[in-house]
Backbone as a chain_set.jsonl record, in Angstrom:
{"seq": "XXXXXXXXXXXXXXXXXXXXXXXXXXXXXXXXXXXXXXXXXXXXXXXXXXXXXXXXXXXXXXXXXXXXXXXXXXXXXXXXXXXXXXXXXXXXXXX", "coords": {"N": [[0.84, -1.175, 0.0], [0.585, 2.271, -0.685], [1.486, 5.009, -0.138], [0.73, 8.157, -0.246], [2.575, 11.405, -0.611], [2.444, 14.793, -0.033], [5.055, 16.846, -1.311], [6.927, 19.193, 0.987], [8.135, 22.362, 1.06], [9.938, 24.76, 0.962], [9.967, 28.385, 1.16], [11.498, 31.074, 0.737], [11.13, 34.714, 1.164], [11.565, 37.628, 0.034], [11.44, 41.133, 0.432], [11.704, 44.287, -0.425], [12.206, 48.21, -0.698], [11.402, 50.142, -3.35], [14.333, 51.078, -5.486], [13.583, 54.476, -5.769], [12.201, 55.071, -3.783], [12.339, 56.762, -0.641], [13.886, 55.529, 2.092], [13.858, 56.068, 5.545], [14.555, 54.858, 7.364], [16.814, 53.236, 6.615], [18.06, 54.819, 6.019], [18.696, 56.114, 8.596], [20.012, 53.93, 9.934], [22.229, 53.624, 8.443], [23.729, 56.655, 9.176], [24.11, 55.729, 11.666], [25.843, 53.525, 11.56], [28.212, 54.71, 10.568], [28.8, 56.175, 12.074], [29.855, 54.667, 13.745], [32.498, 54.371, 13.094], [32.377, 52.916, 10.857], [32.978, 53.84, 7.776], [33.04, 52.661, 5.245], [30.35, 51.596, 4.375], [28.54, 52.325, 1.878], [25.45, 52.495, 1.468], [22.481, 51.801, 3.648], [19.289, 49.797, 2.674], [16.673, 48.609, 4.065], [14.572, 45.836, 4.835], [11.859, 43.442, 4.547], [11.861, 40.115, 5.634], [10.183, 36.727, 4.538], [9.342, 33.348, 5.65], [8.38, 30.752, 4.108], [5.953, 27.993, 4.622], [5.099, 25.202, 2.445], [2.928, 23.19, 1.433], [2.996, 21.505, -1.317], [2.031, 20.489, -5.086], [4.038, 20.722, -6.651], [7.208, 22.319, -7.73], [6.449, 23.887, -9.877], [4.042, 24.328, -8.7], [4.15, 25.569, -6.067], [5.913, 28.357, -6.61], [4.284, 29.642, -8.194], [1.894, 29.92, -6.259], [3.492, 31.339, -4.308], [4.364, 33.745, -5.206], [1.521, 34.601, -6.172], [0.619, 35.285, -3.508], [3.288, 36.875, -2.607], [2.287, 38.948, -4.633], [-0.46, 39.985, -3.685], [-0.507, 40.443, -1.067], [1.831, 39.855, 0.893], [3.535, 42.395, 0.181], [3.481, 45.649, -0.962], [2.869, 46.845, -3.947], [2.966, 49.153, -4.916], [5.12, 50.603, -3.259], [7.301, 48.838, -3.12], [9.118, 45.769, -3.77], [9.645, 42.466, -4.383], [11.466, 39.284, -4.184], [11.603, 35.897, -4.575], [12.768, 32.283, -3.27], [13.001, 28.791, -3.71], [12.947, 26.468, -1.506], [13.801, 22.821, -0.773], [13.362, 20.363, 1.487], [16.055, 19.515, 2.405], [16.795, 21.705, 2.324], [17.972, 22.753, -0.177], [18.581, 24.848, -2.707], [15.829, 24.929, -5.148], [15.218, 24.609, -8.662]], "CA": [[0.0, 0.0, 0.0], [1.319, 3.244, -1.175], [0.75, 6.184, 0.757], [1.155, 9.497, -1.627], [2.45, 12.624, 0.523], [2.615, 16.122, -1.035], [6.198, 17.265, -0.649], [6.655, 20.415, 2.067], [8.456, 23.349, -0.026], [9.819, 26.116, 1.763], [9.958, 29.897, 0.051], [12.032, 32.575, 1.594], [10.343, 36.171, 0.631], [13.182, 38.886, 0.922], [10.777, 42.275, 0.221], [12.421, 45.742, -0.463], [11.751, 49.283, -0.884], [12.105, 49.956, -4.619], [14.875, 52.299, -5.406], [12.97, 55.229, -5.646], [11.311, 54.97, -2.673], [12.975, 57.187, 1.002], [14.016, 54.65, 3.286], [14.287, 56.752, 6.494], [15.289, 53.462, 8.399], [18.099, 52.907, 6.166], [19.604, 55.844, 6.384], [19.169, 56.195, 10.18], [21.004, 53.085, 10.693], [23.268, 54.011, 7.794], [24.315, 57.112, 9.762], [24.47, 55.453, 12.627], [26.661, 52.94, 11.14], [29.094, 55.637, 10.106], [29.399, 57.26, 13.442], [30.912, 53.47, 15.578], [33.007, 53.741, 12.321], [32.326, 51.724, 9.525], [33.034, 54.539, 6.686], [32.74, 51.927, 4.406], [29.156, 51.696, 4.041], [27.637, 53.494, 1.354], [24.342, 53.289, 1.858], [21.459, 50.886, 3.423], [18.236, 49.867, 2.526], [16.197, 48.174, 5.728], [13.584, 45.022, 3.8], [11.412, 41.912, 5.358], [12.131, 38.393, 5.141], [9.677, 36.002, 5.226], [9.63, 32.358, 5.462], [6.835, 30.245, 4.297], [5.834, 26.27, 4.266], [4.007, 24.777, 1.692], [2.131, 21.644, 0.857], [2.848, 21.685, -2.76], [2.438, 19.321, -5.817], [5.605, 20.557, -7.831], [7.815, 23.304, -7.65], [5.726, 25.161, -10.407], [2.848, 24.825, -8.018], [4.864, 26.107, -5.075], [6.09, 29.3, -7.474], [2.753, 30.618, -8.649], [1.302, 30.328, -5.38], [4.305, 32.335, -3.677], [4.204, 34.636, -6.603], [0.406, 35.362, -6.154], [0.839, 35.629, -2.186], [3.887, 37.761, -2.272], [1.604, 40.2, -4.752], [-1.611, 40.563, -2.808], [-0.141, 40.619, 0.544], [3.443, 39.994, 1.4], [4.46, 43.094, -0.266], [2.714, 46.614, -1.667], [3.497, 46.662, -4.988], [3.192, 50.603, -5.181], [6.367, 51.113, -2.805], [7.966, 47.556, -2.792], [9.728, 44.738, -4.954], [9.745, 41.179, -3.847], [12.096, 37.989, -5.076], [12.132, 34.995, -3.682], [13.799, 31.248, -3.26], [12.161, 27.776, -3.267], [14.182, 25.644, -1.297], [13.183, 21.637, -0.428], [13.49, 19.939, 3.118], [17.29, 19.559, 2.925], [18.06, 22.811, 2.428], [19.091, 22.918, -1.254], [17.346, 25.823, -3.662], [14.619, 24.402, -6.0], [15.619, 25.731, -10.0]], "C": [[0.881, 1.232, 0.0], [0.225, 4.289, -0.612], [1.154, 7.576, -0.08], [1.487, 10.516, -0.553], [2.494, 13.421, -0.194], [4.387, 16.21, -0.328], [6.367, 18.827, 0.064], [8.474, 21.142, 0.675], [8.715, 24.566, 0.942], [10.07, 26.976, 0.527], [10.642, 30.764, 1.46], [11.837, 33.768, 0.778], [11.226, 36.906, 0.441], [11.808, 40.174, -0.078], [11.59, 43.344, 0.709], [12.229, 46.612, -0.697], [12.133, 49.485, -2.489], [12.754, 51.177, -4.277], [14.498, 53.809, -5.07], [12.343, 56.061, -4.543], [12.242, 55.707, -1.26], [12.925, 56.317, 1.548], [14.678, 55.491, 4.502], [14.791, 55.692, 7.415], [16.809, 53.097, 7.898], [18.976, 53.802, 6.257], [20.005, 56.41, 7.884], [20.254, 55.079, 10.612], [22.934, 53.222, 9.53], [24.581, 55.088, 8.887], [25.099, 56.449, 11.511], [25.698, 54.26, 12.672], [28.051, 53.747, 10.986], [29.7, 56.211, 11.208], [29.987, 56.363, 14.394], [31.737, 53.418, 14.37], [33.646, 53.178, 11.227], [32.007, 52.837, 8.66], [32.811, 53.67, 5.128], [31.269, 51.768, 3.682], [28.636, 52.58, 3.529], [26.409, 54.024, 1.5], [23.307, 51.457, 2.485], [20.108, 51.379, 3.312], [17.562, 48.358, 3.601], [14.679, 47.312, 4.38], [12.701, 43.979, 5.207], [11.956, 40.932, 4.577], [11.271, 37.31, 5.298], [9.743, 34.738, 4.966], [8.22, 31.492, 5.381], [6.941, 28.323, 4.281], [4.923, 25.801, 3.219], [4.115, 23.459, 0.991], [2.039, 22.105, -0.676], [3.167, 20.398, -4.103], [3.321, 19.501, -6.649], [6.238, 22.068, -7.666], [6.949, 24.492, -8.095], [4.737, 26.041, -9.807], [3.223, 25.725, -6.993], [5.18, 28.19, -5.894], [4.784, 30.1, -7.699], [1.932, 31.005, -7.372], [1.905, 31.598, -4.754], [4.462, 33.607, -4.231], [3.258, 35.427, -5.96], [0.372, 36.071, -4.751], [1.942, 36.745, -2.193], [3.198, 39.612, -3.015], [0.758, 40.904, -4.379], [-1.406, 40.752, -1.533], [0.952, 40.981, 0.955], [4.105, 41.431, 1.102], [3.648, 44.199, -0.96], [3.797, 46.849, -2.666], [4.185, 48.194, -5.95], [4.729, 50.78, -5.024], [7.596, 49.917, -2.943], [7.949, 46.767, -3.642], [9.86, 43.512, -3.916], [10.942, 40.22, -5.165], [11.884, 36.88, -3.679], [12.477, 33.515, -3.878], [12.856, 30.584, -2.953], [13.394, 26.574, -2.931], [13.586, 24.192, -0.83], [13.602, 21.692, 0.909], [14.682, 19.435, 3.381], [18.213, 20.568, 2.776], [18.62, 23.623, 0.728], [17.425, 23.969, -1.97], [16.746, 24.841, -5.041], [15.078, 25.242, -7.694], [14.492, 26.009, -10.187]], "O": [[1.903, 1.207, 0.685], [-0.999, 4.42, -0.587], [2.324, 7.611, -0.459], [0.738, 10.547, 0.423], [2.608, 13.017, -1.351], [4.793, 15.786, 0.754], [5.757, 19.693, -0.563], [9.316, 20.612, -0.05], [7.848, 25.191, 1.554], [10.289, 26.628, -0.633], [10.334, 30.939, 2.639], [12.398, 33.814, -0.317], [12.107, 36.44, 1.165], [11.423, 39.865, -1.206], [12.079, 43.438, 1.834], [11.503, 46.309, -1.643], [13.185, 48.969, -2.868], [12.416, 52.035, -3.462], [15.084, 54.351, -4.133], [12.08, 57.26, -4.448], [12.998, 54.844, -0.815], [11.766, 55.943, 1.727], [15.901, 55.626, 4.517], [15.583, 56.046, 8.288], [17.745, 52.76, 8.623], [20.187, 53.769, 6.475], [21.055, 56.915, 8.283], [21.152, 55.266, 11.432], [24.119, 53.013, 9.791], [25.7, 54.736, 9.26], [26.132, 56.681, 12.138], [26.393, 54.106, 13.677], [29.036, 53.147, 11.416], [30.848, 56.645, 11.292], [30.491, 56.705, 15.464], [31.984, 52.224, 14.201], [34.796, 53.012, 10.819], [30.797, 53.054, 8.587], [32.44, 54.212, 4.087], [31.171, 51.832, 2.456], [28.216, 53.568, 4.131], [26.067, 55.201, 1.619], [23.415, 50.357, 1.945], [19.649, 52.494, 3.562], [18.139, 47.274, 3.692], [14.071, 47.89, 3.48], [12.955, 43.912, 6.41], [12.353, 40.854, 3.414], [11.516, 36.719, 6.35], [10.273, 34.588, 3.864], [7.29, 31.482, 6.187], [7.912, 27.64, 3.956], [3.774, 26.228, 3.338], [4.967, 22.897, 0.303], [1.206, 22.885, -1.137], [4.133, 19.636, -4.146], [3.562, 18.612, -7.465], [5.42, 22.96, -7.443], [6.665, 25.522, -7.483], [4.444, 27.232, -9.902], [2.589, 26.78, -6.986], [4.473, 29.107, -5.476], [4.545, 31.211, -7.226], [1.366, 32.095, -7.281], [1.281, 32.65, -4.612], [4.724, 34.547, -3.48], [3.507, 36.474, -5.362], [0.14, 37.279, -4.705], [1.486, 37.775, -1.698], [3.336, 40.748, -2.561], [0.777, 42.13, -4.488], [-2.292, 41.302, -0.881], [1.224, 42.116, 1.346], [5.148, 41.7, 1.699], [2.902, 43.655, -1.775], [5.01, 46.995, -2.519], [5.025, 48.41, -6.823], [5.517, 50.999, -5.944], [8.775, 50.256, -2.847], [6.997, 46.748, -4.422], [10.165, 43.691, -2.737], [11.14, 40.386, -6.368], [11.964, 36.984, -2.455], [12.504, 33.373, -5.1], [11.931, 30.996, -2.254], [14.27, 26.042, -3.613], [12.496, 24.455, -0.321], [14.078, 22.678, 1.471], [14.774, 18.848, 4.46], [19.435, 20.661, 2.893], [19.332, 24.607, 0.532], [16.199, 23.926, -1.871], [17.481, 24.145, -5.743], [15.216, 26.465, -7.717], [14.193, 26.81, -11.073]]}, "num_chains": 1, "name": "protein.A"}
């Protein structure tokens, strides 16, 4: 007897301000970066990360869902750009 499972699918989100966009967080910690320092740093930009699970029947399926989710929710599309990674349950990224 054959038991069918779906395979579990993680997605890591990474959401960012698009260029364009004032990041007053980034440049507060920017400056503040600058002042213990670290002259090096040109500039940051301050994002989310999120991490999701999903019951999915194939990568593609996994993709379109994360897709549609990162456009209606995860991320306003006005101020913000999304990418993100499908990785399996040992870790390795999904092509």
């Amino acid at each position: 007897m054959s038991i069918y499972t779906v395979p579990v699918i993680n997605a890591r989100v990474y959401v960012t301000l698009k260029e364009s966009v004032l990041d007053p967080q980034g440049q507060a910690v920017n400056t503040a970066l600058h002042h213990m320092g670290y002259e090096s740093v040109a500039n940051v930009r301050i994002g989310k990360y999120i991490e999701l699970k999903l019951d999915a029947d194939s990568p593609e399926s996994a993709r379109a869902q994360v897709d549609e989710m990162s456009k209606k929710l995860l991320s306003n599309p006005v101020i913000e750009t999304f990418r993100f990674d499908l990785v399996n349950e040992e870790g390795q990224t999904i092509a």
